[in-house]
C-alpha atoms as a printed R data frame, in Angstrom:
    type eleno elety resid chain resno       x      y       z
1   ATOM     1    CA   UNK     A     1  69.719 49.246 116.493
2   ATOM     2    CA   UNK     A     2  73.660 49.736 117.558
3   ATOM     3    CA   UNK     A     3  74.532 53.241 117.970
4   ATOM     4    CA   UNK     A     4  78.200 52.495 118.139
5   ATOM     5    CA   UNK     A     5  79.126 55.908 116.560
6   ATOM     6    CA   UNK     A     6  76.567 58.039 118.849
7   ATOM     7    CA   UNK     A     7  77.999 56.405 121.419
8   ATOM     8    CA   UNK     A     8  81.963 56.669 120.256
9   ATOM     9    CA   UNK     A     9  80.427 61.302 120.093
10  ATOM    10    CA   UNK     A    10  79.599 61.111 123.198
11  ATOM    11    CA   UNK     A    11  77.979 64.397 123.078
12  ATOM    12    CA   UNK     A    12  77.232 66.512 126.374
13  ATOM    13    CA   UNK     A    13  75.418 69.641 126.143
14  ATOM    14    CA   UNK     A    14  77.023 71.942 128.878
15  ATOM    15    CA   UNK     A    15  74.508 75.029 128.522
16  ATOM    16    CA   UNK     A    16  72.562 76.696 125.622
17  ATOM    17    CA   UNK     A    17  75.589 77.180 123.371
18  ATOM    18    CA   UNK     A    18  78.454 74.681 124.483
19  ATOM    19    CA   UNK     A    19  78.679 71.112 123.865
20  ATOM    20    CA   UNK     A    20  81.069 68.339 124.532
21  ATOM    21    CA   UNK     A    21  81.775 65.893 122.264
22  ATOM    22    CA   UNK     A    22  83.800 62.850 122.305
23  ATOM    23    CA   UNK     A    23  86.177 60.799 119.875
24  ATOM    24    CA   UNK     A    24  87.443 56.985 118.865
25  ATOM    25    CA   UNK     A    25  90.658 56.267 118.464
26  ATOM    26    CA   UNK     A    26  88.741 54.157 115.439
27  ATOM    27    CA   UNK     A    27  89.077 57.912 113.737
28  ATOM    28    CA   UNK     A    28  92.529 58.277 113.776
29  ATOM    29    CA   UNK     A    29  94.397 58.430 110.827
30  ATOM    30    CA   UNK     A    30  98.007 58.467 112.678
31  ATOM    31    CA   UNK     A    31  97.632 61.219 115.634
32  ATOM    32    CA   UNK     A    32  94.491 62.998 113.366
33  ATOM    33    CA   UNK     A    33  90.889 62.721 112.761
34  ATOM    34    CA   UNK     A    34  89.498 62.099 109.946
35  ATOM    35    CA   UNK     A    35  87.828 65.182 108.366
36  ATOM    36    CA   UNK     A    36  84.338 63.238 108.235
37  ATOM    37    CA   UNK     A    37  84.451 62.253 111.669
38  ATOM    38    CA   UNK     A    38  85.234 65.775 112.718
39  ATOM    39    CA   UNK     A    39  82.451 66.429 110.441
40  ATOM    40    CA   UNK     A    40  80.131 63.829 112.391
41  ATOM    41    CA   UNK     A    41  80.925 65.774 115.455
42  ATOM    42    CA   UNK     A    42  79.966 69.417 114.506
43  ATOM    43    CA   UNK     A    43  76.449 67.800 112.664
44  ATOM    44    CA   UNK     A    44  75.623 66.141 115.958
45  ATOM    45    CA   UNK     A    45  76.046 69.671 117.670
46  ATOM    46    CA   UNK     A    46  74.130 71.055 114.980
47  ATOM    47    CA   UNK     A    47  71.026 68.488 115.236
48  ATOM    48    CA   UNK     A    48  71.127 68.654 118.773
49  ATOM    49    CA   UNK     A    49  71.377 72.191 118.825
50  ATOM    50    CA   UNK     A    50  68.210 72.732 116.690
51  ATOM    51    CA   UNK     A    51  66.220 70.302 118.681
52  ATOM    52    CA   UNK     A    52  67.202 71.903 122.210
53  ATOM    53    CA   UNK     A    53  67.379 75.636 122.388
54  ATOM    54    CA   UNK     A    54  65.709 76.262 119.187
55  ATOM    55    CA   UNK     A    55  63.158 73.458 119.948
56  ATOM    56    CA   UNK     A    56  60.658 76.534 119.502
57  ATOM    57    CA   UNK     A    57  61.212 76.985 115.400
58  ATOM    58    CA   UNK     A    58  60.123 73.515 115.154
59  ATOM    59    CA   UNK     A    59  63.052 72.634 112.705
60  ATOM    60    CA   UNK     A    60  64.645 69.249 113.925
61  ATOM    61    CA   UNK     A    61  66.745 68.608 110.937
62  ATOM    62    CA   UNK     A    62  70.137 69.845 109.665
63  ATOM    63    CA   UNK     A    63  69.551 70.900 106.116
64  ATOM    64    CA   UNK     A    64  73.172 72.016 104.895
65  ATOM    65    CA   UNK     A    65  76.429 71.655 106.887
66  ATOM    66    CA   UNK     A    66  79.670 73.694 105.786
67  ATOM    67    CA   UNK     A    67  82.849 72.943 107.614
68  ATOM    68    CA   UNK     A    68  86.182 74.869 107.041
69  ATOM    69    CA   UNK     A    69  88.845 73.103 108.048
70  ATOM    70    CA   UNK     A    70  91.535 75.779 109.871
71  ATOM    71    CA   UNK     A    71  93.876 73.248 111.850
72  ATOM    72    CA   UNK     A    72  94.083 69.058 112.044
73  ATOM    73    CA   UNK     A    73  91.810 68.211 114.858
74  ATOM    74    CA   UNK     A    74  93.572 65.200 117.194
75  ATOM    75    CA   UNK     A    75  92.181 62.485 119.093
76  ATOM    76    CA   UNK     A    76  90.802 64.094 122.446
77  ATOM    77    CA   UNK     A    77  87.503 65.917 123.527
78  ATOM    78    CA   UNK     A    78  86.410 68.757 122.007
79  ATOM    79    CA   UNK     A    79  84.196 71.598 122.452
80  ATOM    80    CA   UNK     A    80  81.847 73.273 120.125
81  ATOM    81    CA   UNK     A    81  80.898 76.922 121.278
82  ATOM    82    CA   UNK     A    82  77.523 77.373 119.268
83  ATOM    83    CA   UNK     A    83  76.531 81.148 117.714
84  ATOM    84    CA   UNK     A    84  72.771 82.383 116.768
85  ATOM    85    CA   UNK     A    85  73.411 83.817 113.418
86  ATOM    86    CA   UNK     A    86  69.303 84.094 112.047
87  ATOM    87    CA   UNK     A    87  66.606 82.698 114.193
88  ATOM    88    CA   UNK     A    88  63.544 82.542 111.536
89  ATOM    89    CA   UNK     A    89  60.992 80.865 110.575
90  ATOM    90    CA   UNK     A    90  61.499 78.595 107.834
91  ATOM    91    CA   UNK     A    91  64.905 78.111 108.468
92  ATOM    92    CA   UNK     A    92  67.716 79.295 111.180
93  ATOM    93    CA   UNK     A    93  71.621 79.508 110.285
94  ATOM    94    CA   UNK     A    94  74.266 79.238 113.168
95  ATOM    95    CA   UNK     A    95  77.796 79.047 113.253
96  ATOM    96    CA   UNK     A    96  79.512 76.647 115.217
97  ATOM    97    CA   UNK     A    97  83.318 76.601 116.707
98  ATOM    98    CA   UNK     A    98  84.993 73.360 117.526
99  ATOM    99    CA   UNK     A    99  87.884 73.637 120.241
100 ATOM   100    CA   UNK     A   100  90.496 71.788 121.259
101 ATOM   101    CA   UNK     A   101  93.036 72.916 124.340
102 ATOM   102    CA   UNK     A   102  92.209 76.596 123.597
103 ATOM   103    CA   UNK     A   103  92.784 76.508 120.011
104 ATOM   104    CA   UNK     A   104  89.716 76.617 117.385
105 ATOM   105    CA   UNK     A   105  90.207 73.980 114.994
106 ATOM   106    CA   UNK     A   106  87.649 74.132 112.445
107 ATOM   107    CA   UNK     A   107  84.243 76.406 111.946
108 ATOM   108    CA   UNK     A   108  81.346 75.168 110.496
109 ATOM   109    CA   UNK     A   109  78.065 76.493 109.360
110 ATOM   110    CA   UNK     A   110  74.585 74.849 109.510
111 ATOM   111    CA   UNK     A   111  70.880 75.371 108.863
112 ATOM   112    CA   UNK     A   112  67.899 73.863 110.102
113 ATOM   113    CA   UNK     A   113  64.731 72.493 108.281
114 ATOM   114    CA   UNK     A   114  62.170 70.421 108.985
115 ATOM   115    CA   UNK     A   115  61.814 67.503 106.141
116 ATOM   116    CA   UNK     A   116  58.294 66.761 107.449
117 ATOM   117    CA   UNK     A   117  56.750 70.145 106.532
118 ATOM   118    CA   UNK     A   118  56.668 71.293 102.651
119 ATOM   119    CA   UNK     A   119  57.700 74.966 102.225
120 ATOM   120    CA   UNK     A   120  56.818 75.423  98.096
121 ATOM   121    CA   UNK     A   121  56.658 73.599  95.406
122 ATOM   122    CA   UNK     A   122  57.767 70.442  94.135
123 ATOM   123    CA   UNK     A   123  58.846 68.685  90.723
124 ATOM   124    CA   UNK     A   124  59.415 65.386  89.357
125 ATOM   125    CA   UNK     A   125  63.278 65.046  87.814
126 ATOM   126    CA   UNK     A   126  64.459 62.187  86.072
127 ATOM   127    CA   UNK     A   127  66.700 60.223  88.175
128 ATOM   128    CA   UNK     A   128  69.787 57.777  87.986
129 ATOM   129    CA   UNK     A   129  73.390 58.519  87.695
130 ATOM   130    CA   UNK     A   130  75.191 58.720  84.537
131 ATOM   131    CA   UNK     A   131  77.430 56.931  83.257
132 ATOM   132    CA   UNK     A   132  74.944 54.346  84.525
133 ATOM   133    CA   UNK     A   133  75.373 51.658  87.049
134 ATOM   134    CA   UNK     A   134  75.605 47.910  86.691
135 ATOM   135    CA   UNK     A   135  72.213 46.490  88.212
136 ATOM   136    CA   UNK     A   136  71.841 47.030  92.493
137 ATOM   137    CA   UNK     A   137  73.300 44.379  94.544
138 ATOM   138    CA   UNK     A   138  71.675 41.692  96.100
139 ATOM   139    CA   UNK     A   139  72.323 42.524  99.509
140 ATOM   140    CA   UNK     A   140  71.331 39.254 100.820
141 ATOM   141    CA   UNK     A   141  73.482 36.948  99.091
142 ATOM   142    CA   UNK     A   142  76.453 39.592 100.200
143 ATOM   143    CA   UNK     A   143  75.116 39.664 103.116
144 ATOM   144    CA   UNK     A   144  75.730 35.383 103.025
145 ATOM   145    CA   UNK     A   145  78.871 35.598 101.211
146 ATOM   146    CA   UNK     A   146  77.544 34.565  98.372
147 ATOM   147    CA   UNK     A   147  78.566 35.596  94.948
148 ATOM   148    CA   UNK     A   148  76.896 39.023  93.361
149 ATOM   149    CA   UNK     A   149  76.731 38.951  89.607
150 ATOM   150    CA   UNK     A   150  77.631 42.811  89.580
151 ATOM   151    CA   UNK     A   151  79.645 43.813  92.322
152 ATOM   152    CA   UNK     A   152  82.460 42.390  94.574
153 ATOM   153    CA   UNK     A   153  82.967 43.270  98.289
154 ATOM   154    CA   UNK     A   154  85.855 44.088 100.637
155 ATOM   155    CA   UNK     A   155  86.894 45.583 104.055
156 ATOM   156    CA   UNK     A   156  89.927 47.255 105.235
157 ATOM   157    CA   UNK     A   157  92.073 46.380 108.176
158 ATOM   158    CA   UNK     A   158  94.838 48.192 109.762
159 ATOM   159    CA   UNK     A   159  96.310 50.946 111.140
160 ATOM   160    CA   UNK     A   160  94.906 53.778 109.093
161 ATOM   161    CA   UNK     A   161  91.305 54.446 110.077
162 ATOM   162    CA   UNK     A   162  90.206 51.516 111.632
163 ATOM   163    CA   UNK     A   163  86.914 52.271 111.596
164 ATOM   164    CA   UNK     A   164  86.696 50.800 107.904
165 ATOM   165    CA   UNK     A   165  87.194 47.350 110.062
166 ATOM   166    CA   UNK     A   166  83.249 47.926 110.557
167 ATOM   167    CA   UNK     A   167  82.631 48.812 106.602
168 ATOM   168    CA   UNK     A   168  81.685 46.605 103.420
169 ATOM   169    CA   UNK     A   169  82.435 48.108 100.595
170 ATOM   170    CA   UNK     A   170  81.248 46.643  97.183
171 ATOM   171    CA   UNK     A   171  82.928 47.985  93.694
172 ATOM   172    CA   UNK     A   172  81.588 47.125  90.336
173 ATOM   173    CA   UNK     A   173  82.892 43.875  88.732
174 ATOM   174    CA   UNK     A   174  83.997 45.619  85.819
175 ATOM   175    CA   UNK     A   175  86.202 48.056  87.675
176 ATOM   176    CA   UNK     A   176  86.099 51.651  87.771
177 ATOM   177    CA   UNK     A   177  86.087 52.155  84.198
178 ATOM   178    CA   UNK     A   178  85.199 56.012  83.732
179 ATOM   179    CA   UNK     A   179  88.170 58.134  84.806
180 ATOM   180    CA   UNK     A   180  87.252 60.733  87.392
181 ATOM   181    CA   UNK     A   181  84.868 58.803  88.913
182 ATOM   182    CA   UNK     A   182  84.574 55.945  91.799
183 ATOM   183    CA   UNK     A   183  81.190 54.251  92.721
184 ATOM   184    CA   UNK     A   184  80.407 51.994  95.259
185 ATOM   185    CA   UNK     A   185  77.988 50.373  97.868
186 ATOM   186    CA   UNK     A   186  79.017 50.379 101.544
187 ATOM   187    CA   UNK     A   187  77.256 49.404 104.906
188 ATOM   188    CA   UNK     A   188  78.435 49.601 108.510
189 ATOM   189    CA   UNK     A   189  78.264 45.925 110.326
190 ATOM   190    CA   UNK     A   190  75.204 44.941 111.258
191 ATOM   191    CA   UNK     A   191  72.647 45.834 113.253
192 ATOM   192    CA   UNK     A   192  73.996 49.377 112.631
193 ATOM   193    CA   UNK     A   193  71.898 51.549 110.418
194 ATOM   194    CA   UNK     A   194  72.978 54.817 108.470
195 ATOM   195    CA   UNK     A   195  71.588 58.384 110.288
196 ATOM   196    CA   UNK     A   196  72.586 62.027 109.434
197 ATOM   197    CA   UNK     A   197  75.887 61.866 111.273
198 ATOM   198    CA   UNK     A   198  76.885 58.025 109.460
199 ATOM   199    CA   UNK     A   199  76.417 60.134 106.364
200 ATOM   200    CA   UNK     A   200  79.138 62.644 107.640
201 ATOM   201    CA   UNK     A   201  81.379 59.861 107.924
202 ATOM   202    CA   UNK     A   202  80.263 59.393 104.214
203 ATOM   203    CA   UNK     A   203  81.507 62.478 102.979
204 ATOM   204    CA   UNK     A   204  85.419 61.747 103.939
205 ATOM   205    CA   UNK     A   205  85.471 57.402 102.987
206 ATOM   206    CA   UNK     A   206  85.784 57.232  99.676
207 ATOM   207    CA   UNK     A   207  89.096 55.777  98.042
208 ATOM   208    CA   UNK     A   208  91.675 58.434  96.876
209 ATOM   209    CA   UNK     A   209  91.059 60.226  93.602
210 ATOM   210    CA   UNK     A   210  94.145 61.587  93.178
211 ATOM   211    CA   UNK     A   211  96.090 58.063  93.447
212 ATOM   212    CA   UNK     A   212  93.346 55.962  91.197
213 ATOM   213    CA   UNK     A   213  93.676 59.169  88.532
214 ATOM   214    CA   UNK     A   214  97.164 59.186  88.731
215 ATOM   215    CA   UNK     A   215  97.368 55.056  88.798
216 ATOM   216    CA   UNK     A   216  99.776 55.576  92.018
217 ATOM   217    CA   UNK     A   217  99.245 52.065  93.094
218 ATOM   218    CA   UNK     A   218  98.972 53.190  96.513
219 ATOM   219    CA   UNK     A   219  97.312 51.622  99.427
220 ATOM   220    CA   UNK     A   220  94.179 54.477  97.809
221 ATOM   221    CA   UNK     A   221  94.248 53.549  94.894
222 ATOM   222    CA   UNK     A   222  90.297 52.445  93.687
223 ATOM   223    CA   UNK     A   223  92.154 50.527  90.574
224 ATOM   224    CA   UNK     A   224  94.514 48.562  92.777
225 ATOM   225    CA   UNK     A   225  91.623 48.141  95.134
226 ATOM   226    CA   UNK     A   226  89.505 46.699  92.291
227 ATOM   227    CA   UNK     A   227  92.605 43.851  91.116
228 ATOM   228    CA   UNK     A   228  92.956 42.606  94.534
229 ATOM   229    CA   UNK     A   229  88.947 42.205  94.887
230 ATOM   230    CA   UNK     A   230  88.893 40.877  91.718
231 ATOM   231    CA   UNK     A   231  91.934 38.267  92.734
232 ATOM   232    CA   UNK     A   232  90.001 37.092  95.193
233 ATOM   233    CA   UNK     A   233  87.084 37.118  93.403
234 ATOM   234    CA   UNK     A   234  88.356 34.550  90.941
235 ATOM   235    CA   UNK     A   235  89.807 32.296  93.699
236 ATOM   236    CA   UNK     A   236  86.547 32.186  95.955
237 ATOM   237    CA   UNK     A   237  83.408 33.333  94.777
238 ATOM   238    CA   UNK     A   238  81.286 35.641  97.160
239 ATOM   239    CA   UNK     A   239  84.566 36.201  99.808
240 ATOM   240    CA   UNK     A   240  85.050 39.488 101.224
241 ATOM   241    CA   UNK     A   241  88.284 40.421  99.869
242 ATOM   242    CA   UNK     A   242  90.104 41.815 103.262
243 ATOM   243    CA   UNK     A   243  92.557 44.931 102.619
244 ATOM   244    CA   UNK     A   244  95.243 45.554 104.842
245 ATOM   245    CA   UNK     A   245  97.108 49.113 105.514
246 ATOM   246    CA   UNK     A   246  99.467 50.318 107.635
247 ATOM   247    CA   UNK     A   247 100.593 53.541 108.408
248 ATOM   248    CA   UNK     A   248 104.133 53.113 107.448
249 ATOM   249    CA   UNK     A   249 102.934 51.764 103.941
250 ATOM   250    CA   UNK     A   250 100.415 55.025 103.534
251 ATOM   251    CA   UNK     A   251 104.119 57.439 104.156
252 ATOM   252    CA   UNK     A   252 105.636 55.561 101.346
253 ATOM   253    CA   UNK     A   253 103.026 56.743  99.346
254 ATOM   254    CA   UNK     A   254 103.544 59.581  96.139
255 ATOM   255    CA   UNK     A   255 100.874 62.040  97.491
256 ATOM   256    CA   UNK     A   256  98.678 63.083 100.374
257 ATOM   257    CA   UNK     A   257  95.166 65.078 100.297
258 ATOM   258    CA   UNK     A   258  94.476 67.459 102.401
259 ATOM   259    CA   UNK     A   259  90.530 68.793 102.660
260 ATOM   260    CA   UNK     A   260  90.317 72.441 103.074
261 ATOM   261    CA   UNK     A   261  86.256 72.196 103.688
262 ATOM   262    CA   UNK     A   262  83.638 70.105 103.073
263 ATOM   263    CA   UNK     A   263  79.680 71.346 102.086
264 ATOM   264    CA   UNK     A   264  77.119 68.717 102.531
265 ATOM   265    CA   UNK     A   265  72.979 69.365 101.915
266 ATOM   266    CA   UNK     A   266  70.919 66.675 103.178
267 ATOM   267    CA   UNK     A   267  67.760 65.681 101.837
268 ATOM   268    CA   UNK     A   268  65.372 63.613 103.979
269 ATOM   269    CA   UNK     A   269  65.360 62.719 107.517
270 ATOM   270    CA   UNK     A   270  67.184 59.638 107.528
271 ATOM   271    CA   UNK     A   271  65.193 57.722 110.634
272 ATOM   272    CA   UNK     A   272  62.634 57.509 108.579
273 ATOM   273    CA   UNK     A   273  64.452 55.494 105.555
274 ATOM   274    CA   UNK     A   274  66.028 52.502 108.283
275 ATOM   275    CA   UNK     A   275  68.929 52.111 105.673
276 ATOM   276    CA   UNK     A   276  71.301 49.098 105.897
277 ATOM   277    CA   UNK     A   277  73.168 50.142 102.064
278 ATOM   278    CA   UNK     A   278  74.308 53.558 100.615
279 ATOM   279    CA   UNK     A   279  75.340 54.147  97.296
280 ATOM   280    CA   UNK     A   280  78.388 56.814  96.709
281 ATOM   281    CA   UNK     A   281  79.285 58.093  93.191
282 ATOM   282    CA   UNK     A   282  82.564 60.151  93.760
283 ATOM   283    CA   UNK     A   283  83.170 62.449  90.541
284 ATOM   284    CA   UNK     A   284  86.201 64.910  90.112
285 ATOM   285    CA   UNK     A   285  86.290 67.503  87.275
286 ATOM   286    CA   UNK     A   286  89.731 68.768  87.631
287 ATOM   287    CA   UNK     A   287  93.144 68.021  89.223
288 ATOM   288    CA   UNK     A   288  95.035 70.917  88.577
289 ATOM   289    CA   UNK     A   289  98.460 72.061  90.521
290 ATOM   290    CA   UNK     A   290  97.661 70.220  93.501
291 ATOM   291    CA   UNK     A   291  93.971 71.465  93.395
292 ATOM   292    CA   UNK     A   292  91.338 69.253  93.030
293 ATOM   293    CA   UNK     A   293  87.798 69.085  93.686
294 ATOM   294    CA   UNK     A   294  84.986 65.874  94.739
295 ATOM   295    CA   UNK     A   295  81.579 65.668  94.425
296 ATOM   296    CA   UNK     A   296  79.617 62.947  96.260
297 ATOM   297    CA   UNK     A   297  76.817 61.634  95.315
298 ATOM   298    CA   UNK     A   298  74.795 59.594  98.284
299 ATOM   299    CA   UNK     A   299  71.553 57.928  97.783
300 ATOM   300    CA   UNK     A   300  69.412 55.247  99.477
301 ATOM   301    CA   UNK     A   301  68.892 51.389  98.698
302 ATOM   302    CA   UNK     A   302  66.786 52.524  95.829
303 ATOM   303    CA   UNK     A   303  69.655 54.723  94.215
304 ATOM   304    CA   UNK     A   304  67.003 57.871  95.696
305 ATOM   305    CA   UNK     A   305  69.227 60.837  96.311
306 ATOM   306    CA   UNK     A   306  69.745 61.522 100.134
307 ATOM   307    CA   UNK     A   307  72.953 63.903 100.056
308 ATOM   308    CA   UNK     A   308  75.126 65.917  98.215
309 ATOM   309    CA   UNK     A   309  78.902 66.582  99.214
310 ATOM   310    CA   UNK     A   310  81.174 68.676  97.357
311 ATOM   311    CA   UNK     A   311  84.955 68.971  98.817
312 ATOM   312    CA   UNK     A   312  88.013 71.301  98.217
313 ATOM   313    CA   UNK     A   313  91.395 69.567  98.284
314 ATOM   314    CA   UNK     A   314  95.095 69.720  98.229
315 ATOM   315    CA   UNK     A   315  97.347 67.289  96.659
316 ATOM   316    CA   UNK     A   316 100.667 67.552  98.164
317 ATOM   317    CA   UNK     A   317 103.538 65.500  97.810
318 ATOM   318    CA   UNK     A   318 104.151 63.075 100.926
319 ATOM   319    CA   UNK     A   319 106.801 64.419 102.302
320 ATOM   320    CA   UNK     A   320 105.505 67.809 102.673
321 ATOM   321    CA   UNK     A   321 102.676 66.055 105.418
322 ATOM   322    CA   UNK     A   322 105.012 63.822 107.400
323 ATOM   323    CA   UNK     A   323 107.028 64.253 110.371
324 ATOM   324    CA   UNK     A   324 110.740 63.735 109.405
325 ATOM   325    CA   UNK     A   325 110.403 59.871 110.882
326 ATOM   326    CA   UNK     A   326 108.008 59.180 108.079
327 ATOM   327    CA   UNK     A   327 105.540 57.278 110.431
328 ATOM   328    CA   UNK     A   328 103.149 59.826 111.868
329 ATOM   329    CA   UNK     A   329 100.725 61.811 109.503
330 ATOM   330    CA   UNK     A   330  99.527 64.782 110.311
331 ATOM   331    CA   UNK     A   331  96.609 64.734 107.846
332 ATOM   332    CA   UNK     A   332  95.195 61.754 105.484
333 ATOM   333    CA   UNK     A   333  92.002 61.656 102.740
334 ATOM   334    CA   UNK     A   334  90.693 58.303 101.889
């Protein structure tokens, strides 16, 4: 299996409670990270940290990640300074500090479980999504480029975050028809599967809500998105539609979210499922003054939930989050 994202981390534990960790220039959005990748970062720490120095609780997996963005984190090393906040034993919280040059850029806050080991009781919920979902994909005849009666695919290109170079995205044929809501498939390129910190990633992808509620037209925008899959759609069957961005095209645009944190809760241990496909619902309630929030909703191949995001945003106005050259951003929500 390719581990080109454990490998882009680059994570070095230095003693008990410090870590390294690296970065890709694949993350950059301008001179920034993106906030999932930063996210990525401080849930490798976290998994590592559970299954190193508190080996002994016998809780391997991270079972909720918070992360409070304080200050845009930039493309260079960081380090994570690691706290002990409860050391117990069904679950153990700690509080983790990522650094760059001095400067603390975001906390975070994680618990441990261990997936493998019931703790109480279970129950059976009905499950699905609603509004509901055109039938699942056939993943191999996207796979061969050929045609899916349901959903169209694409992949993005260019200067802002090119790691979407190594996504496939599919929409639904039909568009996305309910407003406040965007729902798609994605998988990295093959051979590379998803894992706890892919799903990070996850939480900080999806298209922008504010532009496809507001019908910007913007590079974000999951309605212009759709036309120009379906364009290509109608020209040649199965294609990949290919999207192209640039940075000076994203500055032009009307608005620009900003996260302020981002909770996720995990709900398996993700080795076990050997996932190729994820499916995302992204659901706003409100966009109010500038304030909005996002749910995500992340399951498996089988539409079986596997995480739960929920993010706080600003929408600001472009200029207020560019430089005064209008070509470097100094923080960017897909």
């Amino acid at each position: 299996m390719s581990a080109t994202l454990k490998d882009q981390i680059a994570l070095q534990q230095h003693d008990s409670h410090t870590y390294k960790v690296g970065y890709s220039n694949e993350w950059a959005l301008g001179p920034i990270l993106l906030g999932g990748c930063v996210a990525s970062l401080l849930y490798s720490v976290a998994q590592a940290h559970f299954t190193t120095t508190l080996l002994a609780q016998r809780q391997p997996d991270v079972h909720t990640l918070h992360v409070a963005f304080l200050r845009p984190c930039t493309a260079q090393e960081s380090t994570v300074k690691v706290v002990d906040l409860k050391v117990g034993k069904g679950s153990s919280s700690i509080q983790l500090h990522l650094i760059q040059r001095g400067e603390t850029k975001c906390t975070a806050f994680a618990t441990s479980t261990d997936f493998a080991a019931a703790l109480g009781p279970s129950a059976n919920i009905p499950g699905g999504v609603l509004p509901a979902l055109p039938p699942t994909p056939n993943f191999r005849r996207v796979e061969a480029l050929e045609p899916d009666a349901n959903w169209l695919p694409s992949k993005t290109v260019g200067g802002v975050l090119p790691l979407l170079k190594r996504m496939t995205f599919l929409y639904p044929v039909n568009g996305q028809t309910t407003d406040g809501i965007i729902d798609y498939w994605c998988a990295f390129d093959r051979p590379e599967k998803f894992v706890g910190i892919h799903l990070a990633v996850l939480s900080d992808v999806a298209p922008s809500m504010s532009d496809t509620l507001l019908r910007t037209g913007g590079v974000f925008d999951a309605h212009k998105i759709y036309k120009l899959k379906k364009e290509t759609a109608e020209k040649t069957p199965g294609a990949t539609t290919i999207l192209r961005n640039s940075l000076e095209e994203a500055a032009k645009g009307q608005f620009w979210n900003t996260t302020l944190s981002i909770d996720m809760q995990f709900k398996c241990r993700l080795p076990e499922k050997d996932m190729a496909w994820t499916f995302t619902r992204v659901r706003t309630r409100m966009l109010q003054g500038g304030r909005m929030d996002l749910d995500l909703t992340i399951c498996d191949e089988e539409q079986t939930l596997i995480c739960l995001v929920r993010q706080v945003m600003l929408v600001l106005e472009t200029e207020r989050r560019f430089k005064k050259d209008r070509k470097q951003p100094t923080s960017q929500k897909l």
